[in-house]
N, CA and C atoms as a LAMMPS dump frame, in Angstrom:
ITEM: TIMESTEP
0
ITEM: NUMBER OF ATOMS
369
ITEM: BOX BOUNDS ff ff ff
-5.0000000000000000e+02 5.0000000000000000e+02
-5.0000000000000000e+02 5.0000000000000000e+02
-5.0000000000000000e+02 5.0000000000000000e+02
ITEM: ATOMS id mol type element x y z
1 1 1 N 295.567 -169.269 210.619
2 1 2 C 295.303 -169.259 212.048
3 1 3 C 294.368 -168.103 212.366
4 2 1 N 293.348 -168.346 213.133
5 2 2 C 292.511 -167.342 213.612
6 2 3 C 292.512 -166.411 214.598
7 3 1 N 292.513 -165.241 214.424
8 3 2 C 292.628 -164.443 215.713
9 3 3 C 292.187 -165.056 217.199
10 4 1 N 291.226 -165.248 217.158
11 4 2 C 290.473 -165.939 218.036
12 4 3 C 290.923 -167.297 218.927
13 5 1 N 291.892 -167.828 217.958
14 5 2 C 293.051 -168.991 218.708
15 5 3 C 293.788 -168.417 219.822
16 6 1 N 294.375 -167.183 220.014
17 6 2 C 295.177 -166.789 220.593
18 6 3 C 294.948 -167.377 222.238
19 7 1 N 295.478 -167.785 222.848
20 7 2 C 295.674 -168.668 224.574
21 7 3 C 296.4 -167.87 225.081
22 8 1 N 296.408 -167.929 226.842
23 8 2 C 297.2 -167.685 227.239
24 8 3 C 297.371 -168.882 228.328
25 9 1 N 298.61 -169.364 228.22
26 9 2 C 298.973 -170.795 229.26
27 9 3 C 299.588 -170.415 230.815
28 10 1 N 299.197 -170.142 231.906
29 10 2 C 299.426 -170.269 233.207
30 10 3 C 300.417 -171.202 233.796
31 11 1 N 301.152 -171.497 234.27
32 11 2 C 301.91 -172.411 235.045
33 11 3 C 302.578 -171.35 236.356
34 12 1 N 302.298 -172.405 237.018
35 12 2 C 302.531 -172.023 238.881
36 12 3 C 303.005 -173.353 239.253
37 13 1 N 304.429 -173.042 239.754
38 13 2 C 304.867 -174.035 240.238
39 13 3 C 305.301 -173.583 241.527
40 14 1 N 305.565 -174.691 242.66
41 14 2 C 305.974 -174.201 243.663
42 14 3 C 307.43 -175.018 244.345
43 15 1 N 308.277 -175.721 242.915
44 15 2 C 309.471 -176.708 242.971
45 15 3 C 310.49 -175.594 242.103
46 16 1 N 310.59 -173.758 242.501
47 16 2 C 311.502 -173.191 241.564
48 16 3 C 312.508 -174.37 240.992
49 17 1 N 313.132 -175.021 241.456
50 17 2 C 314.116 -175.813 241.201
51 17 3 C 314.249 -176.557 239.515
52 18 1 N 312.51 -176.618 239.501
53 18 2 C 311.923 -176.895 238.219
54 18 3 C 311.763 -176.429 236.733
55 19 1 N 311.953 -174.901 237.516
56 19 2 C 312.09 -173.465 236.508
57 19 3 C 312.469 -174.008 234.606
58 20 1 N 313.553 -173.788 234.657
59 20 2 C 314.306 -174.535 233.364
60 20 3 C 313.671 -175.461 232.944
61 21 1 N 313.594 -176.65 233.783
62 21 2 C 312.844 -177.552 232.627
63 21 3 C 311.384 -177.424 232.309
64 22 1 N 310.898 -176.639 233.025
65 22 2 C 309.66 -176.169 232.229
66 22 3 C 309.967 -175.201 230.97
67 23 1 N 310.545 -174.564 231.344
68 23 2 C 311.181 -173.615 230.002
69 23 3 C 311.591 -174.215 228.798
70 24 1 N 312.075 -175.376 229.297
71 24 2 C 312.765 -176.419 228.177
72 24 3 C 311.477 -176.763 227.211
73 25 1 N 310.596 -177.895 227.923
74 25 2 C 309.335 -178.023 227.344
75 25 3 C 308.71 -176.863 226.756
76 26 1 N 308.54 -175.689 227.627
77 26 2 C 307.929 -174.269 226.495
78 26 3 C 308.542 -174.347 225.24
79 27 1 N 309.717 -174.757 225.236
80 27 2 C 310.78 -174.32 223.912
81 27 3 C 309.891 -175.608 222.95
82 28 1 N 310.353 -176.591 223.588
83 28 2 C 310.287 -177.756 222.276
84 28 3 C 308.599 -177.62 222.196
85 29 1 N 307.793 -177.524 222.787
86 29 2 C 306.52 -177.084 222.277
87 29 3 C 305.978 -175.61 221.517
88 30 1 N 307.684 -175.521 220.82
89 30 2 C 307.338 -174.226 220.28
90 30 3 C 306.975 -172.833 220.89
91 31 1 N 306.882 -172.82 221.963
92 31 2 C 306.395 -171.635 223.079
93 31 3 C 307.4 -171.023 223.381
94 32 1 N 307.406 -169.19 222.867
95 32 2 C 308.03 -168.709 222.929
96 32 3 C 307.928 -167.241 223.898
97 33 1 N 308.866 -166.615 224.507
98 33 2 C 308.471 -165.796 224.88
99 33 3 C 307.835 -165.655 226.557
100 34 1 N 308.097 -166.655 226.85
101 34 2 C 307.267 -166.536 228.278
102 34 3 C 307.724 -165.433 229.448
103 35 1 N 307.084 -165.18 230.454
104 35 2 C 306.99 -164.186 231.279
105 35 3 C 307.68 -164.679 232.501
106 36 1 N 308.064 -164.938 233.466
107 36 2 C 308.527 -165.844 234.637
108 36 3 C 308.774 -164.601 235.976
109 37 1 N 307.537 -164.521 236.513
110 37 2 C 307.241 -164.04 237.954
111 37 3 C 307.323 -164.701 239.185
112 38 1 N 308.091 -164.451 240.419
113 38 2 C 307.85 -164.546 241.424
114 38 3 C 306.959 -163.982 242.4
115 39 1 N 306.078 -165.213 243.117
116 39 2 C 304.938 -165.081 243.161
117 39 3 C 305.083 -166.002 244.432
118 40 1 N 303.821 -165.148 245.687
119 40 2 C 303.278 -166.114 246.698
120 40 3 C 302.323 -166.555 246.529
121 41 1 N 301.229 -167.671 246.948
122 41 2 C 300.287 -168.303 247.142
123 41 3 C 299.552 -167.773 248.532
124 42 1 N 298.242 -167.452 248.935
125 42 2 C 297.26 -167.378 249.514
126 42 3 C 297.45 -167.609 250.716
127 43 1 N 298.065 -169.012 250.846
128 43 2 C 297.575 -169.839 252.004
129 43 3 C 299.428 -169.908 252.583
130 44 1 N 300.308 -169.304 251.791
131 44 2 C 301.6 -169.189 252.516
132 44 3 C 301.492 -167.781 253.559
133 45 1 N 300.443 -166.564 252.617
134 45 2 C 300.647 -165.559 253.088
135 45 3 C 299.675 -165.676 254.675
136 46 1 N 298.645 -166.737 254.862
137 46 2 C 297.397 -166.15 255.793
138 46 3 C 298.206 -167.276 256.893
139 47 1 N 298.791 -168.214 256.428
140 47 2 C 299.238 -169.217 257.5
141 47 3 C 299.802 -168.809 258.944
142 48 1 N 300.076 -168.012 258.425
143 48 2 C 300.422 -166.883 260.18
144 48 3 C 299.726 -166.379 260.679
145 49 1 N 298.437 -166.118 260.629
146 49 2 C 297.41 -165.215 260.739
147 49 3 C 295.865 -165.996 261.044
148 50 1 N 296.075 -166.942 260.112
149 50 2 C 293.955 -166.957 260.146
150 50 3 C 294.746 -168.685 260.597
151 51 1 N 293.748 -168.798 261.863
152 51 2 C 293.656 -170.303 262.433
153 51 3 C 293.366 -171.085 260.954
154 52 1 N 292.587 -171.342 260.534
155 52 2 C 292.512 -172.42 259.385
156 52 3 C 293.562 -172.773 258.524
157 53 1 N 294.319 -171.645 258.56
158 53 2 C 295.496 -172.039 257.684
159 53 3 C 296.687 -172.232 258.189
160 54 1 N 296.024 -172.367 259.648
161 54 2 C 297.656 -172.92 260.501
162 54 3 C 298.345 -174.692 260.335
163 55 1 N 297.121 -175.148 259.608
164 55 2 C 297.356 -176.381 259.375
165 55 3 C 297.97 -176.981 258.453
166 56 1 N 298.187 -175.67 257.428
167 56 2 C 298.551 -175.699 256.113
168 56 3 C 299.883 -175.405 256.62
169 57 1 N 300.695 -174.91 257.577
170 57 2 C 302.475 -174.557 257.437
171 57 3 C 302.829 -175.817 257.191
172 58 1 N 302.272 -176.856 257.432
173 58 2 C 303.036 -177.98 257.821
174 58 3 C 303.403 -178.951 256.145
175 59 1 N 302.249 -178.196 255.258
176 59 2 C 302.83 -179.083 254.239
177 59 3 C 303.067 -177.636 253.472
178 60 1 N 302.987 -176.529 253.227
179 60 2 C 303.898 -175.864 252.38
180 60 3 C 305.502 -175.28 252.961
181 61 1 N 305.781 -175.345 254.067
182 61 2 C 307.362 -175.503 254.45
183 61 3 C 307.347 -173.872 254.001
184 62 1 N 309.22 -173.823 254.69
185 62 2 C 309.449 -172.673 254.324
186 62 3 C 310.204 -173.195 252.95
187 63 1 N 310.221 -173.812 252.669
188 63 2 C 311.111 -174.327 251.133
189 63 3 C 309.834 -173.636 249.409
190 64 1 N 308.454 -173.662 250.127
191 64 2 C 307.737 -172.927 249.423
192 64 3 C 307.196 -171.55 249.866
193 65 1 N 308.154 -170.787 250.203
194 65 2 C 308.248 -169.264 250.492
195 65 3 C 307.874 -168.614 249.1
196 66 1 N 308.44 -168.711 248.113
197 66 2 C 307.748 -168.101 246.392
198 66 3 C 307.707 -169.642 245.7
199 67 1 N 306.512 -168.699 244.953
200 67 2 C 306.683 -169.642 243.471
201 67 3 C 306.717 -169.316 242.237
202 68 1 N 306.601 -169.47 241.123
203 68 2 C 307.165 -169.154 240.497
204 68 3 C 306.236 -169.254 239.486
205 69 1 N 305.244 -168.055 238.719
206 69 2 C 304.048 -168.122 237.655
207 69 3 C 305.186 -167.464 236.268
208 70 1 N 304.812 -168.689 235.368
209 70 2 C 305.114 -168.517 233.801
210 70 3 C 303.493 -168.633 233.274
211 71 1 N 304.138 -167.391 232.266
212 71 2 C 302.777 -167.216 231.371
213 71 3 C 303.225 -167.019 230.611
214 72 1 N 302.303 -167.189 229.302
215 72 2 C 302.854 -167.299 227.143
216 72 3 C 301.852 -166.83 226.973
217 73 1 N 301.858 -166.572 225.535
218 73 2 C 300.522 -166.469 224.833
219 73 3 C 301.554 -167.515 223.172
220 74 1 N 300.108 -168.066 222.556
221 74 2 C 300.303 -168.521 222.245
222 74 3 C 299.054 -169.37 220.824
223 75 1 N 299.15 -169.22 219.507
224 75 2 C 298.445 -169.074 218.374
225 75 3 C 298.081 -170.601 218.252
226 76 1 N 298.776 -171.518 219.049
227 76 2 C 298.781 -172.708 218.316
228 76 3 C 297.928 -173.939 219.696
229 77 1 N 296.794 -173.579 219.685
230 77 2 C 296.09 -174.763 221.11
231 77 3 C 296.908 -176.12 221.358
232 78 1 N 297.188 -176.633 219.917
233 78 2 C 297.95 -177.748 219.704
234 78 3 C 298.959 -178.036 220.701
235 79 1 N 299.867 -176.828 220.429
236 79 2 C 300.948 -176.898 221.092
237 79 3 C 300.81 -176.64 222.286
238 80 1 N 299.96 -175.667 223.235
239 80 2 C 299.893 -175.245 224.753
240 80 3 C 298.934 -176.82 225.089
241 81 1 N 298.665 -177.955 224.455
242 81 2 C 297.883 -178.772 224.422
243 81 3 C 299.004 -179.542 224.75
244 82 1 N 299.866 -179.922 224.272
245 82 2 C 301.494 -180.808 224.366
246 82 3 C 301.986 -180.056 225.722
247 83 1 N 302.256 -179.101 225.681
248 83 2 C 302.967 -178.372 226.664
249 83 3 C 302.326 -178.669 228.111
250 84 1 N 301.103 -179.097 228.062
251 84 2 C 299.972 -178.76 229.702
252 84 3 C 300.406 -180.622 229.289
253 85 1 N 300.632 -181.106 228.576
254 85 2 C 300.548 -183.177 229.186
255 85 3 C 302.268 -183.08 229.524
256 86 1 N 302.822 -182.238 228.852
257 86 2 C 304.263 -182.826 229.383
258 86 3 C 304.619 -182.611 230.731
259 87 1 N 303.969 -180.869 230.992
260 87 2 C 304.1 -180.549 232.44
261 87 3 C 303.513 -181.174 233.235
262 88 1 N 302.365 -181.743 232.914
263 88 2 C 301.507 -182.042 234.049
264 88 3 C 302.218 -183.745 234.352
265 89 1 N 303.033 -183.897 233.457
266 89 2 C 303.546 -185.542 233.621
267 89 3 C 304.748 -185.069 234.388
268 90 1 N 305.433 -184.304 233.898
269 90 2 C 306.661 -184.074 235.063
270 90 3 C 306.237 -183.612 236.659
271 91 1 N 305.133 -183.205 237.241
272 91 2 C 304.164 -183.116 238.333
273 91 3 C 303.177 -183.567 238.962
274 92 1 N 303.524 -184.549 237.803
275 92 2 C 302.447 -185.722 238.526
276 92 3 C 300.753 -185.215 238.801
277 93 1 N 300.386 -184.58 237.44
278 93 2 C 299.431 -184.116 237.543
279 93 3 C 298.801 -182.636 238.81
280 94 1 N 300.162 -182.36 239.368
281 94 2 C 299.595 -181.971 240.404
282 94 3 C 298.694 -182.157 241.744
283 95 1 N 299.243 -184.038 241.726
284 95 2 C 298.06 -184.209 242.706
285 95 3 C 298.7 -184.162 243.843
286 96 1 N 299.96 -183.623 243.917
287 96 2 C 300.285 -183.345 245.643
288 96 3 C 299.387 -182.104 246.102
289 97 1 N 299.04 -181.748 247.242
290 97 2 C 298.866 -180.327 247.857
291 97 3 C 299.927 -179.514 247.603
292 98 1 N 299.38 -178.444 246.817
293 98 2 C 300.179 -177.261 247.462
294 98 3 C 301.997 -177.48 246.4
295 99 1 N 301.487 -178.321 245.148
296 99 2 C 302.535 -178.062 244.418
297 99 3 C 302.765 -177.404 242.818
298 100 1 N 301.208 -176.826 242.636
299 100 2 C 301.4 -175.583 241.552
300 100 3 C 299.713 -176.353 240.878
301 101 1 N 299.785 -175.506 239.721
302 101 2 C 298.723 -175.586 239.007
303 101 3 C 298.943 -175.215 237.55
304 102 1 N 298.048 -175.385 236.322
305 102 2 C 298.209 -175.028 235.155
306 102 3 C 296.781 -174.792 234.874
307 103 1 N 296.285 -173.777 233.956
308 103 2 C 295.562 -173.204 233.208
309 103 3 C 295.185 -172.093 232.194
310 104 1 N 294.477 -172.067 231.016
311 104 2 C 294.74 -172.006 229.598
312 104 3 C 293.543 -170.518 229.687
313 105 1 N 293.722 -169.591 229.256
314 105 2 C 292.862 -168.484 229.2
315 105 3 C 292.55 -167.701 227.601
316 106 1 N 291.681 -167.998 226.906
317 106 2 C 291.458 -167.347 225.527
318 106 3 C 291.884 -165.543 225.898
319 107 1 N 292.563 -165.01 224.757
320 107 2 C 292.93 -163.245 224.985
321 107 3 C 292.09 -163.141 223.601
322 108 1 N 291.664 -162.522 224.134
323 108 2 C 290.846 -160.958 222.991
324 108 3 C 292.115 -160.295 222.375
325 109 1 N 292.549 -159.487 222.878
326 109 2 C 293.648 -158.787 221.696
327 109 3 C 294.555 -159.145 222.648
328 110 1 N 295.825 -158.439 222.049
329 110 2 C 297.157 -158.421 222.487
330 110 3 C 297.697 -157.53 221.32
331 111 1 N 298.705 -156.768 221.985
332 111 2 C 299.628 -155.767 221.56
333 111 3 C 301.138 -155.938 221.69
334 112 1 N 302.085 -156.187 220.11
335 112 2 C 303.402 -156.376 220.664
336 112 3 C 303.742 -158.05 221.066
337 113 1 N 302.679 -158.458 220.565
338 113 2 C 302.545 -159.938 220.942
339 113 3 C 302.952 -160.471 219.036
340 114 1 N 303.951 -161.216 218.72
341 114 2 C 304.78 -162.266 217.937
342 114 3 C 305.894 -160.885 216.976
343 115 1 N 305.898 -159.881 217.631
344 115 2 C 307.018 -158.927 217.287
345 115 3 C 308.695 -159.619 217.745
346 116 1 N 309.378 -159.339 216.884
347 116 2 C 310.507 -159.969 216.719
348 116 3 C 311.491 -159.232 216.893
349 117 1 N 312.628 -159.761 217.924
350 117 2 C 313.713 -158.685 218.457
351 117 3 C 314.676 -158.348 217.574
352 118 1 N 314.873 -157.057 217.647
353 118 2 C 315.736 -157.31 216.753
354 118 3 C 317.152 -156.193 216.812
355 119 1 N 318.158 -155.834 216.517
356 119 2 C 319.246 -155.029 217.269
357 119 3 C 319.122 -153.694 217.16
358 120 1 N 317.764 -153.338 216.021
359 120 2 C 317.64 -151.795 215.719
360 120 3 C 316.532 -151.862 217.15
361 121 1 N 315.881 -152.779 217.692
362 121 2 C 315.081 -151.917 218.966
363 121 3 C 315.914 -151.912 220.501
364 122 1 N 317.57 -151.821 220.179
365 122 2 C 317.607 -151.906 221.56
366 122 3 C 318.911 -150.447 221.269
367 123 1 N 318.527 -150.049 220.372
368 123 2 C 319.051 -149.104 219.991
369 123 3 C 318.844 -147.45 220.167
């Protein structure tokens, strides 16, 4: 495997409810390690504020108050390749408004990245 493989996979969802079974899929696509932030979107924060985005309360609700960004890194395209069709099938591609997004970012280095836990580091 080449240095140069290394990805990093994005997912933003805005169905927390969903959380887990995306995690699930990370797992069986081999994806380990992910990050899981709570996170607002743009157009939740200005919707009070800037007229243009007053039009937008009406389809992000207060039910999408956070959402929820998972990020990996990850050696194997293959697999963040499986992982982006399964999610994007459980979301229906994302073609609602305003119900998350996915995208894949090449990393230059990483540090501490496929280190393995183990009981002498919590020591």
């Amino acid at each position: 495997m080449k240095e140069e493989d290394l990805q990093a996979l994005f997912v933003i969802i805005n169905e927390p409810d969903k959380l887990e079974s995306v995690l699930e899929i990370l797992l069986d696509c081999e994806i380990r390690g992910a990050t899981i932030l709570d996170t607002q979107g743009m157009a939740k924060v200005l919707s009070n504020r800037i007229p243009v985005y007053l039009g937008l309360r009406s389809l992000i609700g207060d039910e999408h108050e956070r959402n929820k960004t998972i990020f990996a890194l990850s050696k194997h395209p293959d697999k963040i390749d499986q992982a982006i069709e399964r999610i994007s099938d459980m979301f229906h591609s994302f073609e609602r408004a305003c119900t998350g997004m996915m995208f894949v970012v090449p990393v230059l280095k990483a540090v501490g990245f496929g280190q393995k836990f183990s009981q002498d580091t919590i020591e």
